[in-house]
PyMOL commands that place a pseudoatom at each C-alpha (Angstrom):
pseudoatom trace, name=CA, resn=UNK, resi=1, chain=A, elem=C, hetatm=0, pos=[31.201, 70.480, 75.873]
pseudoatom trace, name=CA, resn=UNK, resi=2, chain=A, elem=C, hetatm=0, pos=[33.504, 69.380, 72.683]
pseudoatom trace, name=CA, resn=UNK, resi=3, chain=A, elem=C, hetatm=0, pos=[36.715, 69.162, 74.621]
pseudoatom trace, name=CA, resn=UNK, resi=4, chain=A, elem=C, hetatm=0, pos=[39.649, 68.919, 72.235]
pseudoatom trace, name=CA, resn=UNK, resi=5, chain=A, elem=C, hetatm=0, pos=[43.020, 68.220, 73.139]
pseudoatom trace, name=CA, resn=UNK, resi=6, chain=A, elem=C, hetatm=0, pos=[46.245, 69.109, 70.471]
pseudoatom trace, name=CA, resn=UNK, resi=7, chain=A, elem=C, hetatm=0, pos=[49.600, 70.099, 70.211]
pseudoatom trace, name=CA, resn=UNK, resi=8, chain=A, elem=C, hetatm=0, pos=[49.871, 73.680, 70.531]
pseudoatom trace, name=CA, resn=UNK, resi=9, chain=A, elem=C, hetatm=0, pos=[51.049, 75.936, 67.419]
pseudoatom trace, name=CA, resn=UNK, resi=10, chain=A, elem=C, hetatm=0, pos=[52.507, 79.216, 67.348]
pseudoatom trace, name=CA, resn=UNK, resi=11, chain=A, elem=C, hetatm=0, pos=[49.336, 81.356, 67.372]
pseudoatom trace, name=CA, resn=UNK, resi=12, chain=A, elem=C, hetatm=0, pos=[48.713, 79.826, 70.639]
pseudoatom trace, name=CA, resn=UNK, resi=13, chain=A, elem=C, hetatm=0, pos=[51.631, 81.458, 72.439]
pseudoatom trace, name=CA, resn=UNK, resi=14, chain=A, elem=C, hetatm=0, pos=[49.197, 85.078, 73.436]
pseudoatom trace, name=CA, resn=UNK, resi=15, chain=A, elem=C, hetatm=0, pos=[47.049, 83.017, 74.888]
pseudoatom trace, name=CA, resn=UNK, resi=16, chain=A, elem=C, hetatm=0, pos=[49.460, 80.180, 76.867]
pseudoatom trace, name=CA, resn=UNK, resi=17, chain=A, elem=C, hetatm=0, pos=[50.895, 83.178, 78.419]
pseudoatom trace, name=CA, resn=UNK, resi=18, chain=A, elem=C, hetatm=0, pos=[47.882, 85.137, 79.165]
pseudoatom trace, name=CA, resn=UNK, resi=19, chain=A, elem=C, hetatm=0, pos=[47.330, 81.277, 80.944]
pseudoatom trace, name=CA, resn=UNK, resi=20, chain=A, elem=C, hetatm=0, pos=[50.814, 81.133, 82.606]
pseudoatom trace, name=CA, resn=UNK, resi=21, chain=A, elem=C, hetatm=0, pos=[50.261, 84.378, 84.041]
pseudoatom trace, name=CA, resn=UNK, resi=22, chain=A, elem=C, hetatm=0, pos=[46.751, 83.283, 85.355]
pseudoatom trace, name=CA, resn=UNK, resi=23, chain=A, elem=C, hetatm=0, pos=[48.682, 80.613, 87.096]
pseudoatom trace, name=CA, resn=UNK, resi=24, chain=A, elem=C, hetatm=0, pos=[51.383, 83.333, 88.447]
pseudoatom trace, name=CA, resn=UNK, resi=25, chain=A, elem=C, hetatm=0, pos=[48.483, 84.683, 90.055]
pseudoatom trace, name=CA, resn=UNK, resi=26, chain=A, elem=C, hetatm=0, pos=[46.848, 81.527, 91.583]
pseudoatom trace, name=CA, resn=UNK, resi=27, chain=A, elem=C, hetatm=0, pos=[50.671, 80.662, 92.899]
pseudoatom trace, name=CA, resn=UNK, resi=28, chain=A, elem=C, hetatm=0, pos=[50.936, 84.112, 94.528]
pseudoatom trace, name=CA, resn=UNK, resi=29, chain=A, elem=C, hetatm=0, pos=[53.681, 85.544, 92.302]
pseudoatom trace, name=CA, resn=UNK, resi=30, chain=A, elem=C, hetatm=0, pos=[52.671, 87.108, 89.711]
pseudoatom trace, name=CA, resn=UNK, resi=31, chain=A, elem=C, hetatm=0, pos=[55.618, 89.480, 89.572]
pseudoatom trace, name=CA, resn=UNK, resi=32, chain=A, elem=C, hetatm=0, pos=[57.848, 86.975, 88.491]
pseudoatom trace, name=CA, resn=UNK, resi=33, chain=A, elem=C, hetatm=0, pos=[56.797, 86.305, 85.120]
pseudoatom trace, name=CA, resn=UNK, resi=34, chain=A, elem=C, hetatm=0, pos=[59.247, 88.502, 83.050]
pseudoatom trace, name=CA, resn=UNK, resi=35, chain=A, elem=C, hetatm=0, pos=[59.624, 86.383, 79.882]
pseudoatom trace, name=CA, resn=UNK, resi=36, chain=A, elem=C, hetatm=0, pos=[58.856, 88.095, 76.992]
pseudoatom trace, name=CA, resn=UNK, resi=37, chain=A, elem=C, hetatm=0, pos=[56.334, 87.231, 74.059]
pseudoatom trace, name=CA, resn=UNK, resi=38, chain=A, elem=C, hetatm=0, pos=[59.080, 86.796, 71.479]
pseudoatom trace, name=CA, resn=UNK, resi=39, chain=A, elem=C, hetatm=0, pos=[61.365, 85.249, 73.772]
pseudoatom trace, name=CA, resn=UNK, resi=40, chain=A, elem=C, hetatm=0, pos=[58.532, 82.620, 74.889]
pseudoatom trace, name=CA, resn=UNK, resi=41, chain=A, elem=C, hetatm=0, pos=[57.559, 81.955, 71.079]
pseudoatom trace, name=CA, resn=UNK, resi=42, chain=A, elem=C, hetatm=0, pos=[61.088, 81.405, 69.546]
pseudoatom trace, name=CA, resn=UNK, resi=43, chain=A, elem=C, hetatm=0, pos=[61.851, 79.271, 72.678]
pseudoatom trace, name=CA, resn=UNK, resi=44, chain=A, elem=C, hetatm=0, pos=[58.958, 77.128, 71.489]
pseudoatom trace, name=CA, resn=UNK, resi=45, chain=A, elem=C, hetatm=0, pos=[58.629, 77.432, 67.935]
pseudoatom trace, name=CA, resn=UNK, resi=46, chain=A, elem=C, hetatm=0, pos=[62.104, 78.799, 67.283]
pseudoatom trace, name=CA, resn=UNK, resi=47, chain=A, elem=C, hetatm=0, pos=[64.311, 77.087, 64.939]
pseudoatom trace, name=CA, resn=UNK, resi=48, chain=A, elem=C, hetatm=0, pos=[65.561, 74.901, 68.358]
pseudoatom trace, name=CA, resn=UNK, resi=49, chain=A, elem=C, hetatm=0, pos=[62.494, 74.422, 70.374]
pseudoatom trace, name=CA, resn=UNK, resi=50, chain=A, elem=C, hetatm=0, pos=[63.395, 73.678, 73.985]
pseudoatom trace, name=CA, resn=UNK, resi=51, chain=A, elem=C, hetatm=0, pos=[59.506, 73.578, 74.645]
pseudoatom trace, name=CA, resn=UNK, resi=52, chain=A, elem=C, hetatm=0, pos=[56.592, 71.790, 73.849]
pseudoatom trace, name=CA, resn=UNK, resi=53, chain=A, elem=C, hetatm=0, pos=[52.608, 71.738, 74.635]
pseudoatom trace, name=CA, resn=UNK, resi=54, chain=A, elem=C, hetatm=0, pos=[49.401, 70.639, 74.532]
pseudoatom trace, name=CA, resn=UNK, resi=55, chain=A, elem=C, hetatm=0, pos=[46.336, 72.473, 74.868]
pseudoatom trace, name=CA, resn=UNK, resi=56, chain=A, elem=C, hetatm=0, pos=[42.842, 72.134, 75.442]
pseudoatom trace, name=CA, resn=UNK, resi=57, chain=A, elem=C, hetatm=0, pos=[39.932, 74.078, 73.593]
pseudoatom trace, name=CA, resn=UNK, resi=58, chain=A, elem=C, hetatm=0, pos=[36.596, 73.884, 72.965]
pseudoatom trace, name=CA, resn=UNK, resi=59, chain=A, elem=C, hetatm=0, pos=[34.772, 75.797, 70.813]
pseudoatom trace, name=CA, resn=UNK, resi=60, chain=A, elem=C, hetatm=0, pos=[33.893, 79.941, 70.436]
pseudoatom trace, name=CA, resn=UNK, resi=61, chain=A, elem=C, hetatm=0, pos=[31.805, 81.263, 67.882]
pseudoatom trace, name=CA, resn=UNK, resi=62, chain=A, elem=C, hetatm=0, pos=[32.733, 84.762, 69.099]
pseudoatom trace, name=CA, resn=UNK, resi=63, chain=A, elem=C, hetatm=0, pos=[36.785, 83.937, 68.732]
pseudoatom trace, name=CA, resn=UNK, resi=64, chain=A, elem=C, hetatm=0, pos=[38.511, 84.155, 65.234]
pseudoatom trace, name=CA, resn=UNK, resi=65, chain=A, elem=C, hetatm=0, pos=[39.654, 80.723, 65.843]
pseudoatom trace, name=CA, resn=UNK, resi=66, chain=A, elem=C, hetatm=0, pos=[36.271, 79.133, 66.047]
pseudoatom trace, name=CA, resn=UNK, resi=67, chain=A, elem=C, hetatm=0, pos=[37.809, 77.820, 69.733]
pseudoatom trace, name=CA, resn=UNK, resi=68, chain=A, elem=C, hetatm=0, pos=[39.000, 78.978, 73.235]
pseudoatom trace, name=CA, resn=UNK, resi=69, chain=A, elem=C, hetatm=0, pos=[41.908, 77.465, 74.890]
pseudoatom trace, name=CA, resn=UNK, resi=70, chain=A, elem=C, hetatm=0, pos=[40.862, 76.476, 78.203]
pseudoatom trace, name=CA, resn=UNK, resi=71, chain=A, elem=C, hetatm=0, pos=[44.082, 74.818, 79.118]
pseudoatom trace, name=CA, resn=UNK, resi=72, chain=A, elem=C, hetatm=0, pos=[47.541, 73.934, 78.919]
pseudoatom trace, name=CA, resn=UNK, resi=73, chain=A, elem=C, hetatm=0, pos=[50.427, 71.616, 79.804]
pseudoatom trace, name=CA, resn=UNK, resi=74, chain=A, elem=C, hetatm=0, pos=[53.599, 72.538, 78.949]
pseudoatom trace, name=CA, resn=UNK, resi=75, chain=A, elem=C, hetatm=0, pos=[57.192, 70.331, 79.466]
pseudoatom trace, name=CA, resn=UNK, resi=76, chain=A, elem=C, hetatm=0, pos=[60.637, 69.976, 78.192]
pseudoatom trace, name=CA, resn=UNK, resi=77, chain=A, elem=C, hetatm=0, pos=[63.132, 67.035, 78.585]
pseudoatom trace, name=CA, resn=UNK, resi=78, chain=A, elem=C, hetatm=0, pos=[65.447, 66.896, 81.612]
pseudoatom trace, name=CA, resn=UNK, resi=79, chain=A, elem=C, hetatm=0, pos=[68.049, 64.321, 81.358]
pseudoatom trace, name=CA, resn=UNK, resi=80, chain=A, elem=C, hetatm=0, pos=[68.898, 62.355, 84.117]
pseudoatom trace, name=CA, resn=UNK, resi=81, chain=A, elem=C, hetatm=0, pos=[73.063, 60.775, 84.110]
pseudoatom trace, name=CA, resn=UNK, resi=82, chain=A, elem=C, hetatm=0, pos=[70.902, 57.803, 86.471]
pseudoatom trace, name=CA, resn=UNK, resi=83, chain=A, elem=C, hetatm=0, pos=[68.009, 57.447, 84.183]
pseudoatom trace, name=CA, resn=UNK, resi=84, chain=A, elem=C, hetatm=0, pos=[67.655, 58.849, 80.926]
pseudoatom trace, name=CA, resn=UNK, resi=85, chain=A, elem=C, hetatm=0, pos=[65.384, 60.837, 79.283]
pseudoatom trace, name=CA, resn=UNK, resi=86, chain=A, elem=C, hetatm=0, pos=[62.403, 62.298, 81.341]
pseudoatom trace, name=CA, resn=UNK, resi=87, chain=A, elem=C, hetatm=0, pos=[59.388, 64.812, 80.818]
pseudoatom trace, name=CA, resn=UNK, resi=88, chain=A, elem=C, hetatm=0, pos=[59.734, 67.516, 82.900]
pseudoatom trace, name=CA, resn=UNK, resi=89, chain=A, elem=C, hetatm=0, pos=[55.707, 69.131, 83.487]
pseudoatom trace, name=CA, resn=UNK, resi=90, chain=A, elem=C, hetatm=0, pos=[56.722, 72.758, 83.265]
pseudoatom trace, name=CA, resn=UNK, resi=91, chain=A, elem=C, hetatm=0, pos=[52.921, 73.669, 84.017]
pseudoatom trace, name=CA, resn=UNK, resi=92, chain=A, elem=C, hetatm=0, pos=[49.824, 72.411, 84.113]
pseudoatom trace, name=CA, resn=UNK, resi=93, chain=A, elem=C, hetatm=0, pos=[46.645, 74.932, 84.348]
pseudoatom trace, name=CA, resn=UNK, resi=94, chain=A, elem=C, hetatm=0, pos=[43.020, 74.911, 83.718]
pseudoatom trace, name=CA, resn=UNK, resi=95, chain=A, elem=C, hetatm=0, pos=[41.243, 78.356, 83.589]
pseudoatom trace, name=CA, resn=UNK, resi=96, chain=A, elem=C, hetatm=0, pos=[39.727, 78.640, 86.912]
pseudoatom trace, name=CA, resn=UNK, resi=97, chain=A, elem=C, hetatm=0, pos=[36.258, 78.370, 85.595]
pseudoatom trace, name=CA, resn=UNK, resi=98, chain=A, elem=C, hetatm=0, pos=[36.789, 75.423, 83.629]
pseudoatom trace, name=CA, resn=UNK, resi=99, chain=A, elem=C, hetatm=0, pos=[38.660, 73.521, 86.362]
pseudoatom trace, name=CA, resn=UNK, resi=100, chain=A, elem=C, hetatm=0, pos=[37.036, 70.323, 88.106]
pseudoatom trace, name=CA, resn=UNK, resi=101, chain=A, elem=C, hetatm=0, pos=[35.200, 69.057, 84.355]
pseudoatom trace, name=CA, resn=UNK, resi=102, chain=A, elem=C, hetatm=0, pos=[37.989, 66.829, 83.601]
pseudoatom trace, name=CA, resn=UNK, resi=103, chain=A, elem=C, hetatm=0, pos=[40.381, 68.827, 81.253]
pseudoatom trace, name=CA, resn=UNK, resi=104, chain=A, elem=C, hetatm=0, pos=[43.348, 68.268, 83.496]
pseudoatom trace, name=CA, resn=UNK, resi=105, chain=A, elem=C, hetatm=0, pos=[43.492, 64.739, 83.600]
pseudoatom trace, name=CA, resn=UNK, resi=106, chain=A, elem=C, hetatm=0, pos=[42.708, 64.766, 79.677]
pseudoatom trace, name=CA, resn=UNK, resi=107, chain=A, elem=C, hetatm=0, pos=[46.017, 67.235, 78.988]
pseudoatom trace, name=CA, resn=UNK, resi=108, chain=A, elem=C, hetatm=0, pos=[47.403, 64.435, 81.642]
pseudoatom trace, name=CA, resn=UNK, resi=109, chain=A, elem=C, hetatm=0, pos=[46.871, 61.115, 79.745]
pseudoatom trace, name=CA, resn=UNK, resi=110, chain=A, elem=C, hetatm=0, pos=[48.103, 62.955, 76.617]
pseudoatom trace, name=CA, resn=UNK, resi=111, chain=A, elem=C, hetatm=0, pos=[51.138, 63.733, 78.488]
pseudoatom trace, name=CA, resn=UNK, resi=112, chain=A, elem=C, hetatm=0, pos=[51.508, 60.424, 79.291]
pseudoatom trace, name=CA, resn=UNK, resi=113, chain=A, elem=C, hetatm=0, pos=[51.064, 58.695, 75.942]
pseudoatom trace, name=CA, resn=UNK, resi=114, chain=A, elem=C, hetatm=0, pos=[53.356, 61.353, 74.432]
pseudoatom trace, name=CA, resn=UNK, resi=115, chain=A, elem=C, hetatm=0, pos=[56.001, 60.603, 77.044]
pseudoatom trace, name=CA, resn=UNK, resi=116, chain=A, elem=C, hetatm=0, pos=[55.813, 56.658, 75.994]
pseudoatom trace, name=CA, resn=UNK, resi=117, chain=A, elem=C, hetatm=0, pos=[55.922, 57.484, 72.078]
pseudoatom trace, name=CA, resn=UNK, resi=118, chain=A, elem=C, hetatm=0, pos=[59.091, 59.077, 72.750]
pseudoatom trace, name=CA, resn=UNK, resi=119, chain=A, elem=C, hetatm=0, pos=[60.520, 56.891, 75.150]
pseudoatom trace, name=CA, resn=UNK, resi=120, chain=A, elem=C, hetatm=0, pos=[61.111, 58.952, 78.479]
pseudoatom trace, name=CA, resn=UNK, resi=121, chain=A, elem=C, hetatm=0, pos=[61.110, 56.875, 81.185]
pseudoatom trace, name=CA, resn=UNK, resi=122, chain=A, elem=C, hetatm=0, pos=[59.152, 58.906, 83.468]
pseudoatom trace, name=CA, resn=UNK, resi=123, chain=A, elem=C, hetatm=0, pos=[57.242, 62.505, 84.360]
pseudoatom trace, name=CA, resn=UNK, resi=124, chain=A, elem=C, hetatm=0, pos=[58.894, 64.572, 86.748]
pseudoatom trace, name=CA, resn=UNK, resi=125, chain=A, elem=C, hetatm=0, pos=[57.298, 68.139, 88.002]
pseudoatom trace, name=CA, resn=UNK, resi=126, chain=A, elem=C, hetatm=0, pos=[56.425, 69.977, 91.286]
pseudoatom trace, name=CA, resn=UNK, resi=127, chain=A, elem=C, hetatm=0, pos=[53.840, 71.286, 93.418]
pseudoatom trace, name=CA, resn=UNK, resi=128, chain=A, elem=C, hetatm=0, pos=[53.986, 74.222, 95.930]
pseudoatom trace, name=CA, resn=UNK, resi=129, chain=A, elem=C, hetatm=0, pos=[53.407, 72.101, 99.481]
pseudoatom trace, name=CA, resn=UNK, resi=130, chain=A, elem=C, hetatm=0, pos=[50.067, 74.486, 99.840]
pseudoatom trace, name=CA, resn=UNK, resi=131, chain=A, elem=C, hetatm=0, pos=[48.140, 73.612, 96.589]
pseudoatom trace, name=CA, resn=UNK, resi=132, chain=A, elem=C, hetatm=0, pos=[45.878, 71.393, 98.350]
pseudoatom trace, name=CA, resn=UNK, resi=133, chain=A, elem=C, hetatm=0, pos=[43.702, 70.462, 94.854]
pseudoatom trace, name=CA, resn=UNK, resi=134, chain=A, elem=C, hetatm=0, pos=[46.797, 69.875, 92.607]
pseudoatom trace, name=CA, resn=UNK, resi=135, chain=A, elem=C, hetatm=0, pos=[48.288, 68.020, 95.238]
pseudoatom trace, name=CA, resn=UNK, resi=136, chain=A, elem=C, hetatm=0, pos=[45.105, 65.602, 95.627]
pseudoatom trace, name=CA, resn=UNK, resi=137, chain=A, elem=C, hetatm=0, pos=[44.628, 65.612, 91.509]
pseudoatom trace, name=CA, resn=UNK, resi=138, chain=A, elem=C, hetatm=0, pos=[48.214, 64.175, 91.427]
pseudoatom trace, name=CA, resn=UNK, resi=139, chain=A, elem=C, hetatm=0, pos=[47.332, 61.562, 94.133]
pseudoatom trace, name=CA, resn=UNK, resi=140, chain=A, elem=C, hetatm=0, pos=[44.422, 60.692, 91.590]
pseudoatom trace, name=CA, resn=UNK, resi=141, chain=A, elem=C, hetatm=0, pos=[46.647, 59.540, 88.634]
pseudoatom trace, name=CA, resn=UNK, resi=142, chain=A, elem=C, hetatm=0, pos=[49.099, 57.876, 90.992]
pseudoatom trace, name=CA, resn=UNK, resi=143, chain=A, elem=C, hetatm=0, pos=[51.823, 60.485, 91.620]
pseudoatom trace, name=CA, resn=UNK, resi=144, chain=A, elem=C, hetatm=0, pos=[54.900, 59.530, 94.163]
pseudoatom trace, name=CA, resn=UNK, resi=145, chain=A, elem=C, hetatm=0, pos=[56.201, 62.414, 95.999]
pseudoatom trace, name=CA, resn=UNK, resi=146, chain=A, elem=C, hetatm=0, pos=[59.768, 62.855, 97.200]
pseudoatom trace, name=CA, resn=UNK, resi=147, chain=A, elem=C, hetatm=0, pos=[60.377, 64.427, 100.134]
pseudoatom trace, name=CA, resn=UNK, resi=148, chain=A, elem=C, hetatm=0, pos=[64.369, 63.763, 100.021]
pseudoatom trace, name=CA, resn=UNK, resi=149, chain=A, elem=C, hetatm=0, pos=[64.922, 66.409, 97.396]
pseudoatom trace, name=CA, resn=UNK, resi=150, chain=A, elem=C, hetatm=0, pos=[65.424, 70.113, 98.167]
pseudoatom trace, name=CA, resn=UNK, resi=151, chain=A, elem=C, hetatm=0, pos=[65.322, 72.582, 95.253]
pseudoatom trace, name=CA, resn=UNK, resi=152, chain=A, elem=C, hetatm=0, pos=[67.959, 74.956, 94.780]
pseudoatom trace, name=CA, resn=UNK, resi=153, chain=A, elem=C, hetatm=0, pos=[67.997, 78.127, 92.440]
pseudoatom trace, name=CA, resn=UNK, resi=154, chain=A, elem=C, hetatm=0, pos=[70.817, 80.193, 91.026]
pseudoatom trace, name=CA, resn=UNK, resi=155, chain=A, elem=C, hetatm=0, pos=[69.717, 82.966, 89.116]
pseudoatom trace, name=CA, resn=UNK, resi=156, chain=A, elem=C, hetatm=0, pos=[72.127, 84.557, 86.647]
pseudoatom trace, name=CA, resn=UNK, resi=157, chain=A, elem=C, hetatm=0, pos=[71.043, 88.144, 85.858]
for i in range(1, 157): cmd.bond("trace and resi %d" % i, "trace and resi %d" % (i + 1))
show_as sticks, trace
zoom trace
């Protein structure tokens, strides 16, 4: 398999969502993805990107790309008053059939070397407590986990 891991573009966007609502699905919600197409692309590739991503292909005759993304991780900055600077690891997904060849630690080390060309100090993200094979694939690259910090949500409709 020619894995190849870049910087995802604007044409991209169809298929990162068609991705994040794959993972909706895995995470038992898909209901709860409501943003739009054109909302997710300007947010990303907009004049003021709040986003950015990586993604993972390899290649498809039968796609007008001449490749198939397979993958994705997607973060923003979160800025800490303590700390700094930080990635915050939005989401993370291989395609279910392509999961367990590697691609997610790949999209993980590019993550990281992106994170140290731009100077964040660290990666922050989160796992639901029942994701058994994310859970152990952050254990693999060395992940802490915090159990002092509860999550809160406010949504503003």
């Amino acid at each position: 398999m020619e894995l190849k891991i870049r910087r995802a573009v604007k044409e991209d966007c169809p298929r990162l969502l068609e991705l994040v609502k794959e993972l909706a699905l895995y995470e038992k919600a898909p209901e709860q993805v409501t943003v739009t197409p054109e909302h997710f692309e300007q947010s990303g590739f907009g004049e003021k990107p709040v986003w950015w991503a990586f993604v993972a292909t390899v290649p498809d005759a039968g796609s007008p790309t001449g490749e198939r993304i397979d993958g994705f991780a997607l973060y923003y900055i979160r800025y800490s008053t303590w700390k700094g600077q930080a990635m915050y690891l939005e989401d993370i997904l291989i395609t279910e059939t392509q999961r367990g060849k590697g691609i997610g630690y790949l999209l993980f080390q590019q993550l990281i070397e992106e994170a140290k060309e731009k100077g964040f100090n660290r990666i922050i993200w989160q796992v639901l407590e029942w994701n058994e094979p994310a859970i152990n694939f952050y254990k693999k690259v060395n992940a802490s986990f915090d159990p002092e910090w509860v999550n809160c949500t406010l949504d503003i409709n």
